[in-house]
C-alpha positions in Angstrom: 237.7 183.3 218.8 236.7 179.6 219.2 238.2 176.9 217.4 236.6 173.6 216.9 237.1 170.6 214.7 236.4 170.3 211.2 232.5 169.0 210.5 230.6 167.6 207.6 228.6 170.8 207.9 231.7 173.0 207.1 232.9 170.9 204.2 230.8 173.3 201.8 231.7 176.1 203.7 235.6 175.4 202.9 235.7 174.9 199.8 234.0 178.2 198.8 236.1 179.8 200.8 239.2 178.3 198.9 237.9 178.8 195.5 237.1 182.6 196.8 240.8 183.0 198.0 242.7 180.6 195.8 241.0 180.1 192.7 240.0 176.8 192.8 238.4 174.2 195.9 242.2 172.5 195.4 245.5 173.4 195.7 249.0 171.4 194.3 252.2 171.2 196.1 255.2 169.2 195.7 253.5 167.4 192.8 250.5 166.5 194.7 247.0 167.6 194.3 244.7 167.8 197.6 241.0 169.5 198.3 241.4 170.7 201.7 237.6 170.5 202.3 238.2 166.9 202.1 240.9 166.4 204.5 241.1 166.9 208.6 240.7 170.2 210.0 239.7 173.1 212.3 237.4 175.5 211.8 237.6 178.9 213.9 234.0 180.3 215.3 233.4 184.2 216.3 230.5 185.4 216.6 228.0 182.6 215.9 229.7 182.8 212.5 232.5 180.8 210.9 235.6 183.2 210.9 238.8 180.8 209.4 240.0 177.0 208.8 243.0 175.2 208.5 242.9 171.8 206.8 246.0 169.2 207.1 247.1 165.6 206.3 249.3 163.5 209.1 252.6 162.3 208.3 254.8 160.3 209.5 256.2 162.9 212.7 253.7 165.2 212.4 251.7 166.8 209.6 251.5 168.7 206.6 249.5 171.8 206.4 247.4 172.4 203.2 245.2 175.5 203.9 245.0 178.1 206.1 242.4 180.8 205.8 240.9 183.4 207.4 237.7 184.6 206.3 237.7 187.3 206.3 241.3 187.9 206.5 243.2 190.2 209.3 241.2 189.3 212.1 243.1 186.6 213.9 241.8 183.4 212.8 244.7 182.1 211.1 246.6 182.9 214.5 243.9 180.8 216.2 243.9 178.2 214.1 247.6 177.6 214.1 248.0 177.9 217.8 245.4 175.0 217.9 247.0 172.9 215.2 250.2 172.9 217.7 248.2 172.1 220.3 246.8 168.9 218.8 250.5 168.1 217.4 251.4 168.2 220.9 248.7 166.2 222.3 249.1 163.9 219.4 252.9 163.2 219.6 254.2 164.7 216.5 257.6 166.3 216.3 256.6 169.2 213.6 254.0 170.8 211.3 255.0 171.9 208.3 253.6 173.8 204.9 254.2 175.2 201.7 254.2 178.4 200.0 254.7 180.1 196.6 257.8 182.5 196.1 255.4 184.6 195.5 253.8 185.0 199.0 255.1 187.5 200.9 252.5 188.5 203.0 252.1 184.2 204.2 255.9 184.3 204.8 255.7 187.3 206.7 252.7 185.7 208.5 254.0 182.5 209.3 257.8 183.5 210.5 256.7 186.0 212.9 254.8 182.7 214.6 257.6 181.0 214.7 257.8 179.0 211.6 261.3 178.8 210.2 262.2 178.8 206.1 263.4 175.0 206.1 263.9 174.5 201.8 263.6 175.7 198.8 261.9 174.1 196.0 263.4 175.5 192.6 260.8 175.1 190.0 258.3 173.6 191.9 255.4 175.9 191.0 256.4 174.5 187.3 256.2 171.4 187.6 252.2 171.6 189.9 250.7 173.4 186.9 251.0 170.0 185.3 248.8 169.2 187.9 246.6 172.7 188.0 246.9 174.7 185.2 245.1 177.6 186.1 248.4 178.2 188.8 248.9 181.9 187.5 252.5 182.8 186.0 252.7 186.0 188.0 251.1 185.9 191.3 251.3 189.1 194.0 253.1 192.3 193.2 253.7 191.1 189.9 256.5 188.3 191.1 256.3 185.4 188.9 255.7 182.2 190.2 258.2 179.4 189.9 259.4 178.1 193.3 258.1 176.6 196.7 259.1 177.5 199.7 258.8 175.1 203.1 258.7 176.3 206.1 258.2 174.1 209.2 257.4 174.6 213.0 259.2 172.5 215.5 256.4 170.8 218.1 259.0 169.0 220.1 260.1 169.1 223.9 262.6 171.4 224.5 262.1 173.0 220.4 262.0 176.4 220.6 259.7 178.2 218.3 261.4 181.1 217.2 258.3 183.8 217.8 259.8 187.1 218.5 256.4 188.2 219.9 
């Protein structure tokens, strides 16, 4: 798996690949809307074909992440990608990347804690308050579970942080 910066050629690319696996070429969190085919990002390569992508937006100490995707999913992409989003953070100086899920999303918060990413906040009612914002956020999402809160998870790029991988 090769991973290479986002291009203007990909831009297309990424947003049908996040209305296919999220509805809509936008997402909302924490009361903000973003496109992540818009934004900086990396774009994982296998096979002559494009296999994943992560999109992000810097922050002050690091960044926020807005979309990761593998396409299709289950074949180590979104392991590539995040393992050279924390290279960049390194290289760039930030202190910590950090993301947002729904309640809902077990199989992403399985995903991202066994990399290392630890739970850092809950956001009661957050899920509420971005269908202001996108309306088409379903009520119920996997397995049935409504969808009402946000959940933040965060990955410590620091010297010295360790990253809490058990693998």
């Amino acid at each position: 798996m090769e991973v290479r910066p986002l291009e203007a050629r990909d831009r297309a690319w990424l947003a049908e690949v996040c209305r296919r696996h999220f509805g809509a070429d936008q997402v909302a969190a924490l009361g903000r809307l973003h496109q992540p085919a818009r934004l900086a990002g990396l774009v994982a390569w296998e096979g002559g074909r494009r296999a994943g992508g992560v999109s992000y937006c810097e922050e002050e100490g690091g960044a926020e992440v807005e979309l990761v995707v593998g396409d299709p999913p289950g074949r180590g992409a979104g392991s590539a990608l995040l393992r050279a989003l924390e290279g960049l953070g390194r290289a760039r100086g930030w202190g910590r990347l950090r993301l947002v899920v729904t309640n809902d999303n077990t199989p992403a918060l399985r995903f991202y804690q066994r990399r290392g990413w630890d739970l850092v906040a809950l956001h009661a009612g957050a899920a509420d308050r971005d269908r202001l914002l996108k309306p088409d956020i379903p009520a119920c999402g996997i397995d049935g579970i409504p969808i009402r809160h946000a959940l933040e998870l965060q990955f410590a790029l620091g010297p010295g942080e360790r990253s809490g991988r058990c693998r």
